[in-house]
N, C-alpha and C positions, 0 to 999 in steps of 0.2 A: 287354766285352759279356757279360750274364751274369752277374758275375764273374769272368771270366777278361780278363788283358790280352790287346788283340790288337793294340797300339800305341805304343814310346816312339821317340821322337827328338829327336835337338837341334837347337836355332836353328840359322842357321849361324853361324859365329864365326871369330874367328880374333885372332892378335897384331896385325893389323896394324887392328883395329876398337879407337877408343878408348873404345867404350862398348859395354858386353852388349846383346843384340838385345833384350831385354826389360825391362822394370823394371814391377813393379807397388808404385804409391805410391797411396795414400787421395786421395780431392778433397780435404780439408783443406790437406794438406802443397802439392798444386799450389798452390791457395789461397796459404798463406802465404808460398810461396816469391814469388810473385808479387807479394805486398802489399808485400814488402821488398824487391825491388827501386823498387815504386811511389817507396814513399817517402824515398828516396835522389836521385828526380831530379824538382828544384824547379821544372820547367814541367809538368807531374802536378797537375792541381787534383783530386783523388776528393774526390765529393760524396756523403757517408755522406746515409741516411736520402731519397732523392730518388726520385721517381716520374715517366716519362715519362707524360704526360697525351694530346700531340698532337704530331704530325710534320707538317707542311706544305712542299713543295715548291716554291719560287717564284724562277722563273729561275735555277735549278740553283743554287741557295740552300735548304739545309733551316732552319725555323725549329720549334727545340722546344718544348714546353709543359712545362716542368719544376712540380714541386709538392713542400714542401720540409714539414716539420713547422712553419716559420717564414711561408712566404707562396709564391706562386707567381708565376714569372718566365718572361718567352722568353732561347730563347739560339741567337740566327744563328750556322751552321757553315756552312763550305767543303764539309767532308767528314766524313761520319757513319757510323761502326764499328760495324752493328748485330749485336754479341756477346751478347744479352741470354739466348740459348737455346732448348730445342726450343717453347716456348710464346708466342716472339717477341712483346712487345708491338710494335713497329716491322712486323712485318710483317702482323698485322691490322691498322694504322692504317693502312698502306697498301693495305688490301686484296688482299693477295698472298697465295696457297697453296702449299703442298706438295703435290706428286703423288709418283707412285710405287704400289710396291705393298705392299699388308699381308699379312702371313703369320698361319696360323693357330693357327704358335703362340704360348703363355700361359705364362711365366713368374714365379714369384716368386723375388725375391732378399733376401736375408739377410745382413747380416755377424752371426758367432760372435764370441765371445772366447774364446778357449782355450786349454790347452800341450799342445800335438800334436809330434811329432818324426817326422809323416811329412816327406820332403823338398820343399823349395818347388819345387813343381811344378804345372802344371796338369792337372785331371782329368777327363777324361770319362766319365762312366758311362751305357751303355746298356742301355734294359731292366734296371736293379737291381733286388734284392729288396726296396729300400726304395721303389720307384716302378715299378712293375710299366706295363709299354709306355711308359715315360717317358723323360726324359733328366735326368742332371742333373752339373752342373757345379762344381769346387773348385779353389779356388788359395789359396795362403797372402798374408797383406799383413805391413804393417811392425806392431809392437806386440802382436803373438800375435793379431791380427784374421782372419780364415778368411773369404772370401766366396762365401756358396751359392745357386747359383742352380738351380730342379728346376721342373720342366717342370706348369704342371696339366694332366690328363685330362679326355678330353673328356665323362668323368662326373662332375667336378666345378666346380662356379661360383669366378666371380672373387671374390663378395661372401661367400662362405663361407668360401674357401682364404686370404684375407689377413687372418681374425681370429687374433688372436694365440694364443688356444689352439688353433687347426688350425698353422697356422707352427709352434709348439715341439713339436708332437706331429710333424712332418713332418721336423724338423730333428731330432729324436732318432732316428726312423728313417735317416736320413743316415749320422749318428754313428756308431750299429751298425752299419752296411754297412762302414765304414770304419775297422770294430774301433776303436773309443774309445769309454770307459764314464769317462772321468773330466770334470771339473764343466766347464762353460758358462754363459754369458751372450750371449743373445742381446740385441745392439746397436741392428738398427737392421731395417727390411724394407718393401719397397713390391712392386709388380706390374709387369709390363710385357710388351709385344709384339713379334715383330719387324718392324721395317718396313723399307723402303729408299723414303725418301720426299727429294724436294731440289726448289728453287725452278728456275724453267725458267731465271732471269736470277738471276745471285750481285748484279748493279748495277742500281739503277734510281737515275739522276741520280748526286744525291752520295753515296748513301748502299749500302755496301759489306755484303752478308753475309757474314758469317764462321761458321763452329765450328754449331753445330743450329740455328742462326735460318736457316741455307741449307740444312742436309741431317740426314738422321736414318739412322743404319746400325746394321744388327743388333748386338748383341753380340762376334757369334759370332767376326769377322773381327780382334778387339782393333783398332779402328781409328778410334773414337769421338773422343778425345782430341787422337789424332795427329792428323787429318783437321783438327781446328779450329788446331792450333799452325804447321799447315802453311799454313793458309790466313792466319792472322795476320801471319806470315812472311813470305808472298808481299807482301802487300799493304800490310805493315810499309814493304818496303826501295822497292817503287815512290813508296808518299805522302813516303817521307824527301826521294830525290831530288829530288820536284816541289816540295813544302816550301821547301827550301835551294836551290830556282831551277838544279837541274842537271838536270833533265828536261823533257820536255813532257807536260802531261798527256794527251796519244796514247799513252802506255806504259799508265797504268792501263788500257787498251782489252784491255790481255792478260789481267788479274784472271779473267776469267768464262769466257776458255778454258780456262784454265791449272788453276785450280781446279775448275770443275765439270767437266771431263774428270776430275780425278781422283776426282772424286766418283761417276764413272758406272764407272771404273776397279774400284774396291770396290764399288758393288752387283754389280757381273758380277760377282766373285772370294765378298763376299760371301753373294749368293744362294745359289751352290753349296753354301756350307758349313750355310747355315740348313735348306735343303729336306733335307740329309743331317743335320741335331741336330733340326728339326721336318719333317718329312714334312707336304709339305701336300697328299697326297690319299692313296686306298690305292694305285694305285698307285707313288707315290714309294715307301710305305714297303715296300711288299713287294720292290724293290727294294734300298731300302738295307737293309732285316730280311737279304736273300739274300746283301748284300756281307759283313754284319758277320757270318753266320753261316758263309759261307767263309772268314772270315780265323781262326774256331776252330781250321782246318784247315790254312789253306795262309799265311803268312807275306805274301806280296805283296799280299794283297787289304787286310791292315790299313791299307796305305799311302792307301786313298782314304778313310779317315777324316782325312787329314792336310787342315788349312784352307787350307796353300797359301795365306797373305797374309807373305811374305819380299820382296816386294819394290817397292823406293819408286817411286813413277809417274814416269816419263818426260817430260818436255815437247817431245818430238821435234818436233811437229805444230805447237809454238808458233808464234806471227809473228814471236819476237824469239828466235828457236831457226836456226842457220844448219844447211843441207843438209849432212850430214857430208862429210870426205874422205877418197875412199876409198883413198890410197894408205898412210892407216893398217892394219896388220896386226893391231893389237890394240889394249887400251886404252878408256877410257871413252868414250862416244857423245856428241854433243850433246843434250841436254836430259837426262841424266843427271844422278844427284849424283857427286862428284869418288870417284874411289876411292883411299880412305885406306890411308895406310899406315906404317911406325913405319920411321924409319932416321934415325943418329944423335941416338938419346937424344930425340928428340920424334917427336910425329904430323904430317902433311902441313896436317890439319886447322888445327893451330894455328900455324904459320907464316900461316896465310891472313887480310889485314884483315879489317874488318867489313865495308869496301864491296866493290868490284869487284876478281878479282886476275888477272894475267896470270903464266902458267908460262911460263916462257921455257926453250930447250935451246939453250945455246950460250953466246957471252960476250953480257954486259949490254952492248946496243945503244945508240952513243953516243951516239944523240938523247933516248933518255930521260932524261925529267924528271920530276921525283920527286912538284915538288906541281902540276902539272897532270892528271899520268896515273895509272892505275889504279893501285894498286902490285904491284909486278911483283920473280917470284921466279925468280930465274936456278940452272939444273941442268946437269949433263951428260948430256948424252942417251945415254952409256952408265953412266952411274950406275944403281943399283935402280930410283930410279923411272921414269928416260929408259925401262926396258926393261917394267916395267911396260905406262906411256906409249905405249909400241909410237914412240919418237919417234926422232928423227934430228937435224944441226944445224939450228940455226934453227927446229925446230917450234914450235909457242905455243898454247897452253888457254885461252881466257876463260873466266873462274869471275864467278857472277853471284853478289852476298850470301847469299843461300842457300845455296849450294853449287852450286847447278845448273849444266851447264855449256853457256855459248854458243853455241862453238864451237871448232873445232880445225882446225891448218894443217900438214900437213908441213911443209912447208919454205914460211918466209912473212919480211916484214918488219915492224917495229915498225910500220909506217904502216898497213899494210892492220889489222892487231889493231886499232889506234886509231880507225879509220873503222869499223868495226863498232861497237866502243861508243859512239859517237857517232848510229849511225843508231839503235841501239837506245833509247837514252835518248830520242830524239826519237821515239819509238814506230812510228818504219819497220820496214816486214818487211822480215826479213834471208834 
């Protein structure tokens, strides 16, 4: 604030996490990491060069109007992934909106190309002397790429502030702030605002939103990304199920709690953090101006500059989430993601199929059957992880493909486990 720091900390972390809490990659590399998996599996038809023209819905049948450089065709779906982004053509065709609320502040973003050896880290600066009552923002990416994003004033226009001789003259005052006098290239820059904007319904019939065709969230909370892989995710392992004839489709009925719960999840957590990087009145900011100007002083106040988004949404509340039990003492909840952990030379993570798995504590239960039932991982429940677990003999974890977890039994039998995954596939509340 000022220039002076009055905030660092770290993710949380730990050995027993098999990935850093953060990664910042380019859309490019998302991109192509994506593209290569496409094209490795032979039912993946991508149709380069294609324009959705029209969506029609008829008896929960969508038919599309596809339009090619070649000719234009329909093409009847069961079920429709509408990923397209925050300008959705599929949800103007449907006539559907985003609501929510807009915030007043104005941002431009910028990637640099540079060799800087400050450390990768994210930065926030308030009130700088390169943007005097402003904010603005710095982290490092892969390829010596720098991405900056600084707040405009409410003395300056959008249509002034995004020409490119105001951007390089804004972005060398950055630079100086952050002591670096050696060469640049500025790559790439557009504008933007914050919003927390999301569709009332993620489903209308067949057709599913995912990723900003359903919600739009500020910056501020890094949650843009995640929020669409998660929803992908979600909605991945139920359409698999129904697909290959092991569900009904009453489980997709959970898609639009499950996900837009987590989408209202991050506006609450989000908003906090936007109204404290943009003040949307004078009073906010005279508020947060009084926070950041007591953490000059006192150590603890720095801490409410902290965004406070460490933690993945819950589906406690789900229909296909069972009521905990509470004669657990510790250990992860139902609708939780599973808590990892490293013992014996791998992670917990990777023992776990791609579909459904069952933690078992005790000896492997002689009814089970390997290719009828979930697959299922036998432990001792005073092992690391039994204790972890908070488990005893015979306790049992349903893990749902995501990680999420079902439910949990002290002390249960293989049959009661199996009659849950069974109601839940049929899309009964558990």
């Amino acid at each position: 604030y000022r220039g002076e720091q009055i905030l660092e900390f770290d993710m949380p972390d730990s050995r027993n996490q098999k990935y850093r809490p953060m990664y910042n990659l380019e859309q490019q590399y998302i991109e192509k990491f994506l593209h290569d998996e496409v094209i490795k599996k032979p039912k993946i038809d991508m149709r380069w060069q294609s324009q959705l023209e029209n969506i029609e819905i008829i008896n929960d049948t969508a038919i599309l109007q596809i339009k090619d450089p070649h000719h234009s065709y329909n093409l009847k779906a069961n079920w429709v992934l509408a990923a397209d982004g925050a300008n959705s053509t599929i949800r103007k065709l449907l006539n559907l909106r985003l609501d929510g609320e807009n915030f007043e502040g104005r941002y431009i973003i910028a990637d640099v190309k540079m060799k800087h050896d400050y450390p990768t880290i994210r930065r926030a600066l308030f009130d700088p002397d390169c943007r005097r009552d402003g904010t603005v923002l710095i982290h490092k990416q892969p390829d010596d790429i720098w991405r900056i994003d600084y707040q405009i004033t409410e003395n300056e226009s959008v249509e002034d502030s995004i020409k490119e001789e105001t951007v390089r003259s804004s972005i060398e005052a950055v630079l100086k702030d952050i002591s670096y006098s050696g060469d640049w290239q500025l790559e790439w820059w557009s504008n933007y605002s914050a919003n927390t904007l999301a569709l009332d319904e993620y489903r209308h019939g067949p057709v599913f939103f995912i990723g900003d065709s359903a919600h739009i969230v500020p910056i501020f909370g890094v949650r843009g990304l995640n929020n669409g892989l998660a929803d992908a995710q979600n909605i991945g392992w139920k359409l698999a199920y129904l697909l290959n004839e092991k569900a009904d489709k009453n489980l997709l009925e959970s898609y639009n709690s499950e996900r837009r719960g987590a989408t209202m999840d991050v506006f609450a957590n989000a908003t906090k953090s936007t109204r404290f990087m943009t003040p949307p009145s004078y009073g906010w900011l005279t508020m947060r101006d009084a926070a950041l100007s007591l953490a000059l002083r006192h150590k603890f106040a720095g801490a409410l500059a902290n965004p406070r988004q460490m933690e993945p949404y819950s589906y406690a509340k789900s229909s296909i989430t069972m009521p905990d039990d509470k004669n657990f003492l510790n250990g992860p909840k139902p609708g939780t993601v599973i808590e990892n952990i490293f013992f014996g030379g791998k992670f917990l993570s990777d023992m776990l199929d791609k579909g459904f798995n069952i933690l078992w504590f005790g000896e492997e239960p002689k009814e089970y059957n390997l290719e009828n039932h979930p697959n299922l991982i036998c432990f001792d429940s005073e092992s690391k992880i039994g204790k972890l677990y908070g488990a005893s003999q015979n306790s049992s974890y349903l893990i749902r493909p995501d990680m999420h977890i079902v439910g949990r039994w002290f002390k249960t039998n293989l049959s009661e486990v199996l009659n849950t995954f069974e109601n839940l596939l049929n899309g009964e509340k558990l």
